[in-house]
N, C-alpha and C positions, 0 to 999 in steps of 0.2 A: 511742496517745499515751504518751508515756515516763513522762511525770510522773504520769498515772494510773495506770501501773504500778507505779510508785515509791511511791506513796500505799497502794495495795491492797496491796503488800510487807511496809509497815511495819504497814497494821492487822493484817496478818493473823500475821505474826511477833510482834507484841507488844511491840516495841521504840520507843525515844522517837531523837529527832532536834534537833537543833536547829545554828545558823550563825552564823559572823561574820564579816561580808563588809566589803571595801575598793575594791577596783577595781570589783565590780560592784552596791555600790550599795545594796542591797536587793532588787535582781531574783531572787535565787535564792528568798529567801522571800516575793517577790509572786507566783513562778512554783508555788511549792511551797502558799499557802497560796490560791491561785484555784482547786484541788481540793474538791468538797465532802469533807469528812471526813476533812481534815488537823488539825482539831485533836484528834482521838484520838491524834495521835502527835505532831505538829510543837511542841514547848514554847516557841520564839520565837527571835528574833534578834539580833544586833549588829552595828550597822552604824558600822564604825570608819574611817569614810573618810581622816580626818585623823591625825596621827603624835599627837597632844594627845589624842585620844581613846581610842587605843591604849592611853597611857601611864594615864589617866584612868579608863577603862571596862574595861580586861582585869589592868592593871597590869604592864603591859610597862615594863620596868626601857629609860628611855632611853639610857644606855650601850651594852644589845641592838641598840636600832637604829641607834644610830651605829656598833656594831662589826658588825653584817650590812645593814644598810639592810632598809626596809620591801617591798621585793623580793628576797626570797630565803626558800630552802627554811629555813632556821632562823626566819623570822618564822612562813611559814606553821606550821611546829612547836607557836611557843608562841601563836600566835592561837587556833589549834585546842586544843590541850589547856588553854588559860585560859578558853575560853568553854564548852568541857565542864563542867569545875568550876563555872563559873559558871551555867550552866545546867541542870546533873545530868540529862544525857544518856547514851543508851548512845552515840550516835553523832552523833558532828557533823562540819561541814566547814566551811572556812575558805577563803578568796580572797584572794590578795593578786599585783599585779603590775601591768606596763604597758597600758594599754587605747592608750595616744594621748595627743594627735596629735605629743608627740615622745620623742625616749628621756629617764628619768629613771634616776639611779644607774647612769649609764654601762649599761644596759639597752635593748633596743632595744623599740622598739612589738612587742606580741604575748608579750613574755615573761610567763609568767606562771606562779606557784603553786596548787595546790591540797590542802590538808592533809584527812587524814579523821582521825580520832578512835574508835576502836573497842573492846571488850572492853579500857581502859588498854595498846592498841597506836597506836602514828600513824604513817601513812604520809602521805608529801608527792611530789607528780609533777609535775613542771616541764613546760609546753610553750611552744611557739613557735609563737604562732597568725598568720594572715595577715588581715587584711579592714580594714573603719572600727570605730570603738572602738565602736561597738555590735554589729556582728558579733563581734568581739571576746567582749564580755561575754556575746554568747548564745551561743559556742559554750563557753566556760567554763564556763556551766549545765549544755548538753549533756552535756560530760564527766562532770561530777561527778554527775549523774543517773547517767548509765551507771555508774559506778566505786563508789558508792552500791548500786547494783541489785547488783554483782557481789559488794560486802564482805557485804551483805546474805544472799544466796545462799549464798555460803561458810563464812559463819562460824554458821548457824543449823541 
């Protein structure tokens, strides 16, 4: 199982984790925190579904989202490194994008962002995913498990 992998990764590296999710919800840390023994690592999450919340809970300056919109590689950016801060993590990841069921920000269904937050690095990986907006959202987990597994690996 990926997620168990992901879990024994971080206990065993020593490193902390934490998210702040939009499109998907809070499933990445119900997926992450239905591990026993994620809270040796996993410090918590934010879940900023709303553009009010964003602006509220990370302090995303709303001029940012009106000049990139809440789908795109610059939101994933500052989602991820504000909720780092906010969290004092070594590593977090962030979601933001279209799940369904129609396109928003001239975006089509499946677009979506993924930011990670690493050693004060952030990398962001756009895909185009295909399925119903819960397929969707699970394979968004998927990724960032694996892309997680790998920064983890690399950088330790």
């Amino acid at each position: 199982m990926e997620v168990q992998n992901l879990v024994n990764l971080f206990k065993s590296k020593g490193r902390t984790l934490g998210s702040v999710e939009s499109f998907t919800g809070g499933l990445f840390a119900a997926k992450i925190t239905s591990i026993p023994g994620a809270s040796h690592f996993y410090k918590g999450g934010l879940v900023t579904y709303s553009n009010e919340e964003k602006v509220r809970l990370l302090g995303v300056p709303y001029d940012e989202i009106d000049k990139f919109g809440v789908i795109s590689e610059q939101m994933a950016s500052i989602m991820v490194m504000r909720a780092a801060k906010i969290l004092r993590t070594d590593y977090c990841v962030s979601f933001t994008g279209n799940a369904g069921p129609t396109a928003l920000e001239n975006k089509p269904v499946g677009t979506i962002f993924i930011g990670f937050y690493y050693y004060n690095k952030i990398s962001v990986y756009r895909f185009n995913l295909k399925g119903t907006r819960n397929e969707i959202r699970e394979q968004a987990i998927a990724l960032a498990i694996k892309i997680l597994k790998d920064l983890l690996i690399a950088n330790n």
